[in-house]
N, C-alpha and C positions, 0 to 999 in steps of 0.2 A: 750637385748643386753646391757652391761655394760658399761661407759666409762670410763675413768678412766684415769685424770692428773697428770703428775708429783707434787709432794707435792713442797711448799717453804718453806725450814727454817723459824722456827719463829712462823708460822701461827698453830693455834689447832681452835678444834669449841666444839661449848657446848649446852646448853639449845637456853628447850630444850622443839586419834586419829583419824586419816583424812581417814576417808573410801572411799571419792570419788577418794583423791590419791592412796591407795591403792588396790580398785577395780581396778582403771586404768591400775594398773600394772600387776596385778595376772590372770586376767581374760586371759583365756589361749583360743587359735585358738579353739581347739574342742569343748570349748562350745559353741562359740560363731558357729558353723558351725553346732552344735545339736540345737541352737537358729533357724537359716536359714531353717531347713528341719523342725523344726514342724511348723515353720509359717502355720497357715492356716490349720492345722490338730486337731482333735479334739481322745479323748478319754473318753469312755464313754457320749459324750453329752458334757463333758468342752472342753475348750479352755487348752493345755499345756502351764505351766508357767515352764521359766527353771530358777531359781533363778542362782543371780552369786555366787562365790565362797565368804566363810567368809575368812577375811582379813587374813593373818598367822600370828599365834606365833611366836613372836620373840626370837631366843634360845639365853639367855645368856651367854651358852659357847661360841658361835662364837661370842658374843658381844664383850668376854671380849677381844678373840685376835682383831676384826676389831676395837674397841675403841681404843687399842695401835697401831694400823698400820694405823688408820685415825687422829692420834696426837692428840687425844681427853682427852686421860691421862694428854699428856703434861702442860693442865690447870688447869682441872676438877679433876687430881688425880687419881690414881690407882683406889680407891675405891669412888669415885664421890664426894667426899667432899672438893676437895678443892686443889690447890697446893700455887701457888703462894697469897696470903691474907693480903699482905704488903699494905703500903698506897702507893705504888705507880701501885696496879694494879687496880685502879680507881672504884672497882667494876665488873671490867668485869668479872669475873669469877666465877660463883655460883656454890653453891652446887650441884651435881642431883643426891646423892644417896640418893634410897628411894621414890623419884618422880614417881608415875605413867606411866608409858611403854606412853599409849595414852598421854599425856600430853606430854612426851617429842617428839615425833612421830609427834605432832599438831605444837610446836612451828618450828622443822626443818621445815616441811612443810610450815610454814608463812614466815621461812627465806628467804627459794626455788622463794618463789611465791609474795615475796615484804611487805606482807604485819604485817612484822615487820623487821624493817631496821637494821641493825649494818654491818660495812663495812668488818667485817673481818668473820663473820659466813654466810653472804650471799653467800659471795664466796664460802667457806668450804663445807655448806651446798647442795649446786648445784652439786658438783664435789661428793658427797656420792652418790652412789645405793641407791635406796628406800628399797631394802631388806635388805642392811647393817645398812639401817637406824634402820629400825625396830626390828634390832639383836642388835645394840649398845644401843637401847633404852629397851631392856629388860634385858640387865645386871646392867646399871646405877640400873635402878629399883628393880631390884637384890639383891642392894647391903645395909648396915645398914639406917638406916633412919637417915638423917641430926639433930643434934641436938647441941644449945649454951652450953654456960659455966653454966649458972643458973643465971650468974649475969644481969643486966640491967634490975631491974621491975621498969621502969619508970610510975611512977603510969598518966601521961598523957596519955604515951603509952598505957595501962593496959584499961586506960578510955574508947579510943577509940576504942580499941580491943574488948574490950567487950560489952561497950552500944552502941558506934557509938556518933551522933548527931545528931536527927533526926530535930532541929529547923532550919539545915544545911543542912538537905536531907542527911547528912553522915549514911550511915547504916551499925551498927557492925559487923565488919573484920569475927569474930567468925561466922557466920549466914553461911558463904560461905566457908571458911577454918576451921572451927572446931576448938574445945578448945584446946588450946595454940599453933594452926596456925597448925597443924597435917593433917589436910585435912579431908574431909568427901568423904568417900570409895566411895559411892553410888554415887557421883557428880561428879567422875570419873575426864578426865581432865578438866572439870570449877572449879577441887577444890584441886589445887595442895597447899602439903606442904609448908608452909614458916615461922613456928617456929622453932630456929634453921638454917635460913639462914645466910648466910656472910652480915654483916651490910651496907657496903656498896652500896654492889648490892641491897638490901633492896632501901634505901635511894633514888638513882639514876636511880631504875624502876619507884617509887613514882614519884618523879621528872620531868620522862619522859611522866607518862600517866597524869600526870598534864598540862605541856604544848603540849600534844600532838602529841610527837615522839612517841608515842608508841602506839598502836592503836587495838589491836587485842583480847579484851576482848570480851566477849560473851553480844552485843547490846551495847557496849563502855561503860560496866558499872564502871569498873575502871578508864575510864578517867570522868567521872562524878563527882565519889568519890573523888576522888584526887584533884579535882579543887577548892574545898572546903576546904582541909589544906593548913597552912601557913607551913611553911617552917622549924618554931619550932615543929610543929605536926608531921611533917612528918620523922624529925628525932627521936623524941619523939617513932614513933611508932617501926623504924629501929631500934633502940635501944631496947625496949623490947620486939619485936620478935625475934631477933638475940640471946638473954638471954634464949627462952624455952626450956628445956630440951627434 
């Protein structure tokens, strides 16, 4: 069953997989009643296991209509890159085309579930179907890969990116995100894109897993990292990830 609120002016949501929430959802009556009758039957000598169902694909054509009917354009852009990138939109609004389906799928599901705060995607995020969820997160995904100007090789930035500091416990960006922040396929969403994001939003996620709004790294390893740059580092880096093509 779906619920579904009237929308408010103003409001859009964004960044952006969780298989215990989507087993939750998908797992349909009849298995779970072909679970109940083999209980306690065997074939052959084993015990019947009934696996649940794998999570669904999310179809990017119904992405692209429910991303414009859930105001998710309105921020994020027709094509996930971007709308409003003025200095007065603080950062809030990143990139997500290109981002990994699961990755953006993880972060709604953290919005959902508290355990990454922002006061306007929290809301957003509740009031989405988890299946719409997972339809608007395969078009964002869909869509070109987020890429900068080419300008911004702040060679501190560059530094860090690529060696880290290990006399810091800082260990290089690259190891996790891939050469020039592109993401590594295989690391699925622990390894989203971020060369090529909006500088801002850059800057002020840094910002936040440094003092600890933000919390939802895999073992809190980005609020570790982050506690370790100053303030010039940390724009240093926003700056020359925002630069990779």
């Amino acid at each position: 069953m779906s619920f579904r609120v009237r929308k408010t002016p103003g409001l859009a949501w964004g960044a952006g997989g969780c298989a215990a929430l989507l087993v939750a959802v998908f797992l349909s009556g009849p298995v779970l009643a072909q679970a109940v009758k083999s209980k306690g039957k065997s074939v052959g000598g084993a015990v019947p296991i009934v696996a649940a169902p794998a999570p669904r694909t999310g179809d990017p054509v119904a992405g692209a209509r429910k991303s414009d009917d859930e105001r998710c354009q309105e921020c994020h852009g027709v094509d996930g890159h971007g709308f409003d990138q003025s200095a007065s939109s603080e950062g809030r609004h990143p990139k997500l085309g290109g981002l990994p389906a699961d990755y953006i799928v993880k972060q709604i599901a953290d919005f959902r579930s508290g355990a990454r705060k922002h006061d306007v995607m929290t809301v957003m995020a509740r009031t989405v179907d988890p299946a719409d969820i997972v339809d608007i997160a395969a078009y964002f995904s869909s869509q070109k890969p987020m890429k900068g100007d080419g300008k911004g090789d702040n060679p501190v930035g560059r530094a860090l990116f690529e060696k880290g500091d290990p006399a810091r416990g800082v260990a290089a960006c690259v190891s996790c995100h891939g050469p020039a922040g592109k993401g590594i396929a295989a690391l699925g969403a622990a390894s989203p894109p971020i060369g090529g994001q909006e500088w801002r939003y850059l800057e002020k996620q840094l910002l936040d897993w440094r003092s600890g709004d933000r919390g939802n790294s895999t073992d809190g390893v980005m609020n570790r990292i982050a506690k370790s740059l100053s303030d010039e580092e940390v724009k240093a880096l926003a700056d020359y990830l925002a630069g990779q093509l």
